[in-house]
C-alpha positions in Angstrom: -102.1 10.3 9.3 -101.8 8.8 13.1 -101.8 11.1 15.5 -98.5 13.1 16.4 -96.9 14.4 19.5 -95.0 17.4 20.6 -92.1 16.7 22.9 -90.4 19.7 24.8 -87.1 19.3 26.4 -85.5 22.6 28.2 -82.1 22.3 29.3 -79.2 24.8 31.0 -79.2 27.4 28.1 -82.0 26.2 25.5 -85.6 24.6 25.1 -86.2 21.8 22.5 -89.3 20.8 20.8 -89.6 17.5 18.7 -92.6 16.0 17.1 -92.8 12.6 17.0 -94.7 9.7 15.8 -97.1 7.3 17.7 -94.5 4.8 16.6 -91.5 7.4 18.3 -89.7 8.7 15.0 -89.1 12.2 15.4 -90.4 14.3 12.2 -89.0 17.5 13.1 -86.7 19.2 15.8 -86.3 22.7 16.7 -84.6 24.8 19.7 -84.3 28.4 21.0 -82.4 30.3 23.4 -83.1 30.9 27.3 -81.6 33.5 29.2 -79.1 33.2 32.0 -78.2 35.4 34.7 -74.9 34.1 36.1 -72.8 34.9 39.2 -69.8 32.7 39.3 -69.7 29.1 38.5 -72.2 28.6 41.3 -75.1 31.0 40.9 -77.2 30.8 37.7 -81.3 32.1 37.1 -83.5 32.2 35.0 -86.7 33.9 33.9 -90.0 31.6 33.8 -91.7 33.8 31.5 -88.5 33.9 29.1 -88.1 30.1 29.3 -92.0 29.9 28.2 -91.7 32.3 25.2 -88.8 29.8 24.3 -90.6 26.7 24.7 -93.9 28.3 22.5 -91.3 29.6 20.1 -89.4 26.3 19.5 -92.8 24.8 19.2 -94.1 26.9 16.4 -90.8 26.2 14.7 -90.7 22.4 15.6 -94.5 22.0 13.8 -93.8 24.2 10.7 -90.3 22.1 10.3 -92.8 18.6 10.1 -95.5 20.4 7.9 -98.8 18.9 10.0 -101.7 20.3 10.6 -101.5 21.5 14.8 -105.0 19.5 14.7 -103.3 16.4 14.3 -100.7 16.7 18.1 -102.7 14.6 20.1 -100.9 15.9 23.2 -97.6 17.5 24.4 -95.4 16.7 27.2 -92.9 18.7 29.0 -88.9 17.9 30.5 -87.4 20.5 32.0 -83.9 21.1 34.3 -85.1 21.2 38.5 -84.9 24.2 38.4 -87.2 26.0 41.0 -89.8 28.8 39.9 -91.2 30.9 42.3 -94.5 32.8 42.3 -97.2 34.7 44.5 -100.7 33.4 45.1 -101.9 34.9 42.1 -99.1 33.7 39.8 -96.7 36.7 38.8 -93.5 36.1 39.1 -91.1 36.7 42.6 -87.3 37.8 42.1 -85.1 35.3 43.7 -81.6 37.1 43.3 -81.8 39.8 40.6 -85.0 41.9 39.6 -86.9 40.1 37.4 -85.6 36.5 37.4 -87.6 34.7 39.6 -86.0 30.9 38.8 -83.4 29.4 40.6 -81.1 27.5 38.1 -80.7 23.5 38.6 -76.7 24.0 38.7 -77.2 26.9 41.4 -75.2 25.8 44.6 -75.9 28.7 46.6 -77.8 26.5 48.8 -74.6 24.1 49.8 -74.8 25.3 53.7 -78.4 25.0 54.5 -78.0 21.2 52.2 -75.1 20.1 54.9 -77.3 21.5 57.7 -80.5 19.1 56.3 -78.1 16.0 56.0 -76.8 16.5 59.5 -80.0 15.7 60.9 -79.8 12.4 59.0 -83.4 11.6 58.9 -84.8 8.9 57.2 -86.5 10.9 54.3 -82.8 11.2 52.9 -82.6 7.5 52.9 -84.8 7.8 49.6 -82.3 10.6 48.3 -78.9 8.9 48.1 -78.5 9.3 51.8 -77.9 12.9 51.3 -79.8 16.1 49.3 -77.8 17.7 46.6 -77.9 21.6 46.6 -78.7 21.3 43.6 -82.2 20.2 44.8 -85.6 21.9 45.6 -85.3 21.5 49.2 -82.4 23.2 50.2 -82.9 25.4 47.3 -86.2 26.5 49.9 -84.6 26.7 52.9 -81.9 29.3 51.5 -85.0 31.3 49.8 -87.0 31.2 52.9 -83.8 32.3 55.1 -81.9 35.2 53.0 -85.0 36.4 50.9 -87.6 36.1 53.6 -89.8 39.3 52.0 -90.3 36.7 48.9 -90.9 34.0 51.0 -94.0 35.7 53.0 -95.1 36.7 49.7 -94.7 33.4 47.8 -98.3 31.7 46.8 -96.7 28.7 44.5 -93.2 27.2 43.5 -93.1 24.7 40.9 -90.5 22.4 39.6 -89.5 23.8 36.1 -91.2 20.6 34.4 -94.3 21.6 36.4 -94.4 25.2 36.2 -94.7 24.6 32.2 -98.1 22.1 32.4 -99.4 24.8 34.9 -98.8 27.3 31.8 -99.7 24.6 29.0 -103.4 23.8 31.4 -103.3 25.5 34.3 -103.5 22.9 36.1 -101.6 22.8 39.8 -101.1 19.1 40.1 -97.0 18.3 40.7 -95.7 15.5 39.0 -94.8 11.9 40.7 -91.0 12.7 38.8 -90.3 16.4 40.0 -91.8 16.1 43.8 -89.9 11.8 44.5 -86.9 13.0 42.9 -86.4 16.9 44.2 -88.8 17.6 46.7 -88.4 14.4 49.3 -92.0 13.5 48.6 -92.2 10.0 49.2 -94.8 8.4 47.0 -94.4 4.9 48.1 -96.2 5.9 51.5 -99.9 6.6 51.7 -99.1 10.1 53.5 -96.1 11.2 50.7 -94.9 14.3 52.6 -93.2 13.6 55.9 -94.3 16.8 58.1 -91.6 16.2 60.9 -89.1 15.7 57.9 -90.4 18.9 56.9 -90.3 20.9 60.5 -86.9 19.2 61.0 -85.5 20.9 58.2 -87.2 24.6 59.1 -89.8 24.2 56.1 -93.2 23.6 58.0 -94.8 25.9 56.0 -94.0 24.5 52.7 -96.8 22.7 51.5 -99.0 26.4 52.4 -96.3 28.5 50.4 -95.8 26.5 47.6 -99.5 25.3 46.9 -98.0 21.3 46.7 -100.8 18.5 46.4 -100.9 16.2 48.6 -100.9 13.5 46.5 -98.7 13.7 43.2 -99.9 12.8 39.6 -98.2 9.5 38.2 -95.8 9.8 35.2 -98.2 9.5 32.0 -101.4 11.5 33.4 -103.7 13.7 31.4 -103.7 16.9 33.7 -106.2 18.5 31.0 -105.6 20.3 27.6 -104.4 23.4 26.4 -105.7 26.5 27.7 -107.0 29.1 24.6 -104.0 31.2 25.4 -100.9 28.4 25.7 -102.8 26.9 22.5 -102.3 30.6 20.5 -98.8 30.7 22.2 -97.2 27.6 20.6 -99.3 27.4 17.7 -101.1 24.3 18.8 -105.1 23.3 19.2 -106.8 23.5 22.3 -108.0 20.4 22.4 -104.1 19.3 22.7 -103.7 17.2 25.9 -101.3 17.9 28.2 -99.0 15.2 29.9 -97.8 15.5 34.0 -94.2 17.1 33.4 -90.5 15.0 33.8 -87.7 16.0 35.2 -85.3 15.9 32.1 -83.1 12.7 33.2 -86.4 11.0 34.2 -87.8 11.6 31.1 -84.3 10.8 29.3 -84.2 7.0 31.4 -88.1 6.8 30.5 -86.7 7.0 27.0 -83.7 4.9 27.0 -84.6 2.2 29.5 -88.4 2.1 29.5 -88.4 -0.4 26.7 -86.0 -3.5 28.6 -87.3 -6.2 30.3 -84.2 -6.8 32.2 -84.3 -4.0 34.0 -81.2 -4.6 36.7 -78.9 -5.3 33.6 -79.3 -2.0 31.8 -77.8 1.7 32.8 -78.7 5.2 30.9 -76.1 7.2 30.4 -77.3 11.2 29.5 -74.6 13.2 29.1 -74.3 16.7 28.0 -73.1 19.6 30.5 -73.8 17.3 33.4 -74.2 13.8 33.3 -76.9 11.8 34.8 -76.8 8.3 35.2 -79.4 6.2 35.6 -81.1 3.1 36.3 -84.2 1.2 37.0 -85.0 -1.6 39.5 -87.7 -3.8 40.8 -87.2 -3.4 44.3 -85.7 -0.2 46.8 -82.0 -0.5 46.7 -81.1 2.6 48.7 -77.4 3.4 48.9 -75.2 6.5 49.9 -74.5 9.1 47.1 -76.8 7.4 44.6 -80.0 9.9 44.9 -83.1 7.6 45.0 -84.6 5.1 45.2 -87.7 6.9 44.0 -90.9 5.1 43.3 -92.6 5.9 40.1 -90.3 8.3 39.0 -90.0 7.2 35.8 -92.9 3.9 35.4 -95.3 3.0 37.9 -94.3 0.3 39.8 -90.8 0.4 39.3 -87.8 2.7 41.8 -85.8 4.7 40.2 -81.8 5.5 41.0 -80.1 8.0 39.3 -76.5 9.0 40.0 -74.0 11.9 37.5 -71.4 14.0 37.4 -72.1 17.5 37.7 -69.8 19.1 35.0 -69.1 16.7 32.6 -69.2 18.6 29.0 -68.8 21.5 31.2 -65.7 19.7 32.2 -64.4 19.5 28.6 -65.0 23.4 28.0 -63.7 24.3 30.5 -60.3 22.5 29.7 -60.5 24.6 26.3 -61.0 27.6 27.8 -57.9 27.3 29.3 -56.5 28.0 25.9 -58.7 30.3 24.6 -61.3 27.7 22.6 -64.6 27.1 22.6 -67.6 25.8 20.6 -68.0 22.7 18.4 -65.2 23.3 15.9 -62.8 23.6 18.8 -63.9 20.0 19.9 -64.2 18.4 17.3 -60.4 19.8 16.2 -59.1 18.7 19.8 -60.9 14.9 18.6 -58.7 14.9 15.7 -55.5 16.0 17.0 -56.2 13.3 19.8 -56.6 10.8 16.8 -53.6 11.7 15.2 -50.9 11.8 18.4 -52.5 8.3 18.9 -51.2 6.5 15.8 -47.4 7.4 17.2 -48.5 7.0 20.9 -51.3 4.8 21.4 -51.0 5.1 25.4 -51.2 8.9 25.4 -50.4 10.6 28.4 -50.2 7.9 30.9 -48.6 9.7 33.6 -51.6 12.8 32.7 -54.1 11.7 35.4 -57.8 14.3 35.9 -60.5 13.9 38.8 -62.9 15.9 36.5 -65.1 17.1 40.0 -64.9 20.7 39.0 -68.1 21.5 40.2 -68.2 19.3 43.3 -68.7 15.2 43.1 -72.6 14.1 42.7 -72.2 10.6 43.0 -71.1 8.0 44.3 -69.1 10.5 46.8 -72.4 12.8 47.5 -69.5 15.5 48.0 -70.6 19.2 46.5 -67.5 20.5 48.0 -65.1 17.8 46.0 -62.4 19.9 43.8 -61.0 19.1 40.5 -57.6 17.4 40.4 -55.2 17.6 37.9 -51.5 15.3 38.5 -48.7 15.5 35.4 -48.7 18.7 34.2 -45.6 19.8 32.3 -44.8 23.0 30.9 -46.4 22.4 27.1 -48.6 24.7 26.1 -48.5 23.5 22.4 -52.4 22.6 21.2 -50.8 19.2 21.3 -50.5 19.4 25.1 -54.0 21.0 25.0 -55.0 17.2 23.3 -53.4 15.2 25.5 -55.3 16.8 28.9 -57.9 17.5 26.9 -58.1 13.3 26.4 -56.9 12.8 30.2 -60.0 14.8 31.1 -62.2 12.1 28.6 -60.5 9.1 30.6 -61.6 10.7 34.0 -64.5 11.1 33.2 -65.7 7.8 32.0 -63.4 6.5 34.9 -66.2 8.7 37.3 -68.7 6.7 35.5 -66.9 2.9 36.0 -67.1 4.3 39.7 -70.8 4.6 39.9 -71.7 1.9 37.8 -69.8 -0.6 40.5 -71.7 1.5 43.0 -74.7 0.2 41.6 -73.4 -3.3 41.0 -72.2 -3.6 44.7 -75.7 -2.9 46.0 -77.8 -5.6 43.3 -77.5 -4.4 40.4 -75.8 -6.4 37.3 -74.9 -3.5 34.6 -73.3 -5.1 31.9 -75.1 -2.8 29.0 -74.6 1.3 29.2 -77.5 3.1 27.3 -75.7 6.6 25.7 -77.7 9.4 25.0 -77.2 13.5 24.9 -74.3 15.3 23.3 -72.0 12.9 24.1 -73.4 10.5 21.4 -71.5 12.7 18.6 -67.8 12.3 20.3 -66.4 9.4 19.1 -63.6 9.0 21.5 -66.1 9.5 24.8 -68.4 6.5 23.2 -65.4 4.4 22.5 -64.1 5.3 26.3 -67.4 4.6 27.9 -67.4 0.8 26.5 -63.4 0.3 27.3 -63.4 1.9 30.8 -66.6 0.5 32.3 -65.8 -2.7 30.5 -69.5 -2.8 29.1 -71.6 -3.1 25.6 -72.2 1.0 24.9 -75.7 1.3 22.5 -76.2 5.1 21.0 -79.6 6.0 20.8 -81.0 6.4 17.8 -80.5 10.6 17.6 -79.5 11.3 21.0 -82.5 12.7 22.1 -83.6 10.7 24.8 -85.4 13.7 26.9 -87.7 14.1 23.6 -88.1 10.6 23.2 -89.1 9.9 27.0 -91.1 13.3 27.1 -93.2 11.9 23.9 -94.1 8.8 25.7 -95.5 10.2 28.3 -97.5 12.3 26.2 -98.6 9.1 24.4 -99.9 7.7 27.3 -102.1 10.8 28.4 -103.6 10.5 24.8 -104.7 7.5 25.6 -102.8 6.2 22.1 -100.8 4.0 24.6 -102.7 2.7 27.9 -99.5 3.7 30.3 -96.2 5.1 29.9 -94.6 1.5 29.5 -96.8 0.6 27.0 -95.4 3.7 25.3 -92.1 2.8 26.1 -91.8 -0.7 24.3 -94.4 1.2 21.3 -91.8 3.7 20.9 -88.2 2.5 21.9 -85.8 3.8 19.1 -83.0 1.9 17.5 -79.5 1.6 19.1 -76.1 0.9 17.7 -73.5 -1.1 19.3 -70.3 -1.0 20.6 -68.2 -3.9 23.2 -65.3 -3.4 24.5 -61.8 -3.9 23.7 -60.5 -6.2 26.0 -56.6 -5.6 25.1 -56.9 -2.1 27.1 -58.5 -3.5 29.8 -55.6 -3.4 31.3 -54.2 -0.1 31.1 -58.2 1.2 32.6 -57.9 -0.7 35.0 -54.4 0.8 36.1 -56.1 4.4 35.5 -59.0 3.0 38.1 -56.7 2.3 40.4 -55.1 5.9 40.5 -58.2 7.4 40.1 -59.8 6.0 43.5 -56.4 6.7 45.2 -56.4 10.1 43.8 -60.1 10.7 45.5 -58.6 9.0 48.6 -55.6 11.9 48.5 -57.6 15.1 47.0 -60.1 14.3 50.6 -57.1 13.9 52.7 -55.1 17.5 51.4 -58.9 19.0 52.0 -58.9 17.9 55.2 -55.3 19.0 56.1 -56.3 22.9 54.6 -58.8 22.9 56.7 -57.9 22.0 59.4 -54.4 24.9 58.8 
C-alpha cells in the first residue's frame, strides 16, 4: 500500500482526525469532544492539555477505523481554531481566566477594547489585516492578557497559535507557522524583517517576541518541522518516525483544500461554513482592502496572498434562532428544512416582508464591526413552528445575502468570483447550498465530503513527506471531486430586492447605534 496520512482538524467544541490517501480519499474519520469553559456569548477557554488528549484520542480511533498498520502514516498535519495557548518557559500550562484553562477561545471577544485601541493608531501593519484586527485575533487577545492578568504575563515563557501549540506537542519543535503568525499575529512575511518592532511598541507589546518565544522567521506552509516525539507517537498510536507538518490555521487549511487545486485563482471563492463562516480567496498579487483581513503572503501556498473574510455566527446563527423555541440539534434542523419545503409549495416567496441581519455576534467582514448587532424587521405574533420556519428561512436568506456582500467586496477590489467553493456543515443543508448559488448569483461546487480542513491539513502533510514536492503540488495531487449547482435566474430578482434591504438595513441598524449612543 502507498503511503497514508493523518489529518487533524480541531474546531469550537471537537477535534477530527481523517486518514487519507496520497491520492486525498479519506479512508477513515473519527472525532472527540473538547471542553469548554464559557462565560456569556463572548468569553470561551479551553484546556491545551484536554484538546491534546482529544486530538491523540480521535487519532487512535481514526487509524483503527482504516485498519493500517501506524507504520504506513508517512506524516500528520495539524488545523486548529486561533485560539491562543499560553505557557511558562518550561511549558506547563498558565490560567488565563479560570484555574486550569490556560487557552483563550478563537470566538472569545473579551479583547474588543484593547482591538479598537490597536486600530486607532491606524498603522500600516493593519493594512495586511483588513485595515483593522479582529478581537478575535492573537494580538489583542495579548494585550488584554498582558493588561488584566499581568502575574501570567511576567510568568509566561511561550504562547502558541492552537495549530502550533499541537506540532510543538506532536515534535517539539518551536517553529510558528507562516499560516498562524501572517494571519493572527501581524507578522508580515513578505518583508525580510517579518515582525514590525514599532508596530509592536505602538501597540504596548514590546516584549512579545521575549514572552512568547516567536521565531523570527516563520516556517512556510508544507515544512517538515521533524517527526514524532516517542511520547506523542505512544499518545496517538502512531510511529515515531511519523513526520510532522508546520500547523494551519483551520480556514487556511480549509482554502488550501478547496482552492489549492485552480489555476484561475481570482475566479474561484471558498466558502467554509459551520458555526462561523470563513470566506476565502486566493490571489496573485496584494489586494488590501478594509474589513477583508489579509492580504497575507504564503498563508496558504508560497507565492500566492491570501484574503479571507466570514461571518462570525453563521450555524451559530441558525441555533440560536431554534433556541428561541426550545430546539436544538440535527433532528430539529433538519425538521425546520422540511417544514420550510413544505410552506414553499403554497408560498413560494415565503416571508418576504421577514427581513434578518444575521450579525449576532458582531459583523467580521466586509463591515470589520465586532460591535454590529443582530436585526430582525417583520416579526408578527406567530409562534406556531410554522412561524419558527419561516424566520428560521429569513435567517438562511441573510445569511447568504452577508455572503453576496463580501463576495462584491472582493470583486470591487480585482477579483472576478463567479464560482463559490462550499465546504463544512453547511454542505448537508439543502436550502443554504441552493441559497448560496441563487443569492450570490454564482456556480456553488460541494466538496466531495465536506471536509475541507482534513483535506487541506493532509496536503500539507504530503508535502513534508516529501510524497509531493510542495503544498501545490499536493493540492492539484489531491483535489477531491465537486458537485455542481448554477443559479436560478427567475429569482434573481426577488435577491436582488432582499440585497437592496439588506445594505439599507446595515445603513439603519449603524444609524439607531449611533443615536443610543449618543442618548
Amino acid at each position: 500500500m502507498s503511503a497514508l496520512l493523518v489529518a487533524v482538524d480541531v474546531g469550537t467544541t471537537s477535534a477530527r482526525a481523517g486518514v487519507v490517501t496520497a491520492a486525498g480519499g479519506l479512508l477513515a474519520r473519527a472525532q472527540a469532544p473538547i471542553a469548554m469553559r464559557r462565560e456569556g456569548a463572548g468569553r470561551g477557554e479551553h484546556d491545551s492539555e484536554d484538546i491534546w488528549r482529544a486530538v491523540c484520542a480521535a487519532v487512535r480511533e481514526a487509524v483503527a477505523q482504516a485498519g493500517c498498520d501506524p507504520a504506513e502514516i508517512a506524516a500528520i498535519g495539524f488545523a486548529a481554531t486561533c485560539s491562543l495557548v499560553v505557557r511558562d518557559g518550561e511549558g506547563r500550562p498558565l490560567p488565563v481566566g479560570g484555574e486550569g484553562w490556560d487557552t483563550i477561545a478563537w470566538f472569545d471577544h473579551r479583547a474588543i477594547a484593547e482591538a479598537g485601541e490597536i486600530n486607532a493608531t491606524a498603522h500600516s501593519v493593519l493594512g495586511f489585516s483588513g485595515g483593522a484586527l479582529s478581537p478575535e485575533m492573537e494580538i489583542p487577545k495579548l494585550l488584554w492578557l498582558k493588561r488584566n492578568r499581568p502575574e501570567i504575563w511576567a510568568r509566561a515563557g511561550m504562547m502558541f497559535d492552537l495549530a502550533d501549540f499541537l506540532t510543538w506537542k506532536a515534535c517539539g519543535s518551536g517553529a510558528r507557522s507562516q499560516s498562524t503568525l501572517t494571519g493572527k499575529w501581524c507578522f508580515l512575511a513578505h518583508e525580510e524583517q517579518g515582525w514590525r518592532g514599532d508596530f509592536l511598541c505602538a501597540v504596548g507589546l514590546d516584549d512579545l517576541l521575549e514572552r512568547a518565544k516567536l521565531p523570527q522567521q516563520a516556517a512556510p506552509v508544507g515544512t517538515r518541522l521533524g517527526t514524532l516525539t516517542p511520547h506523542a507517537a505512544k499518545a496517538l498510536g502512531l510511529s515515531s518516525g511519523t513526520a510532522v507538518a508546520g500547523g494551519m490555521v483551520d480556514a487556511h487549511a480549509g482554502a488550501l483544500g478547496l482552492l489549492g487545486g485552480e489555476t484561475e485563482t481570482d475566479k474561484h471563492l471558498g466558502l467554509i461554513a459551520g458555526t462561523s463562516s470563513a470566506v476565502v480567496a486566493l490571489a496573485g498579487e496584494p489586494r488590501p482592502m478594509r474589513g477583508i483581513w489579509g492580504p497575507y503572503y504564503g498563508a496558504v501556498l508560497p507565492g500566492l496572498w491570501f484574503s479571507e473574510g466570514g461571518q462570525s455566527a453563521s450555524g451559530a446563527a441558525l441555533d440560536y434562532v431554534l433556541g428561541l423555541y426550545g430546539l436544538k440539534g440535527p433532528e430539529a434542523h433538519e425538521e425546520m428544512i422540511a417544514r420550510i419545503e413544505r410552506l414553499r409549495q403554497d408560498e413560494p416567496v415565503l416571508a418576504p416582508r421577514l427581513h434578518v441581519l444575521p450579525d449576532f455576534h458582531g459583523n467580521r467582514s466586509p463591515l470589520a464591526d465586532p460591535h454590529a448587532l443582530g436585526v430582525i424587521s417583520g416579526l408578527t405574533l406567530d409562534g406556531s413552528l410554522d412561524g419558527l420556519a419561516r424566520l428560521y428561512w429569513r435567517t438562511m436568506v441573510g445569511l447568504a445575502l452577508g455572503v453576496r456582500h463580501i463576495l462584491e467586496t472582493l470583486n470591487a477590489n480585482g477579483h472576478a468570483i463567479d464560482t463559490l467553493h462550499v465546504a463544512g456543515g453547511h454542505t448537508r443543508n439543502r436550502l443554504l447550498i441552493r441559497l448560496y448559488a441563487d443569492v450570490t448569483g454564482c456556480a456553488v461546487r460541494r466538496l466531495s465530503g465536506g471536509d475541507a480542513m482534513l483535506l487541506g491539513a493532509a496536503m500539507a502533510a504530503a508535502s513534508a513527506a516529501r510524497i509531493y514536492p510542495g503544498p501545490a503540488q499536493a493540492a492539484r495531487a489531491m483535489r477531491n471531486g465537486t458537485d455542481a449547482r448554477a443559479p436560478d435566474p427567475s429569482v434573481k430578482a426577488l435577491y436582488d430586492r432582499d440585497y437592496a434591504v439588506f445594505l439599507r438595513m446595515q445603513e439603519h441598524r449603524a444609524e439607531l447605534e449611533a443615536i443610543t449612543k449618543g442618548g
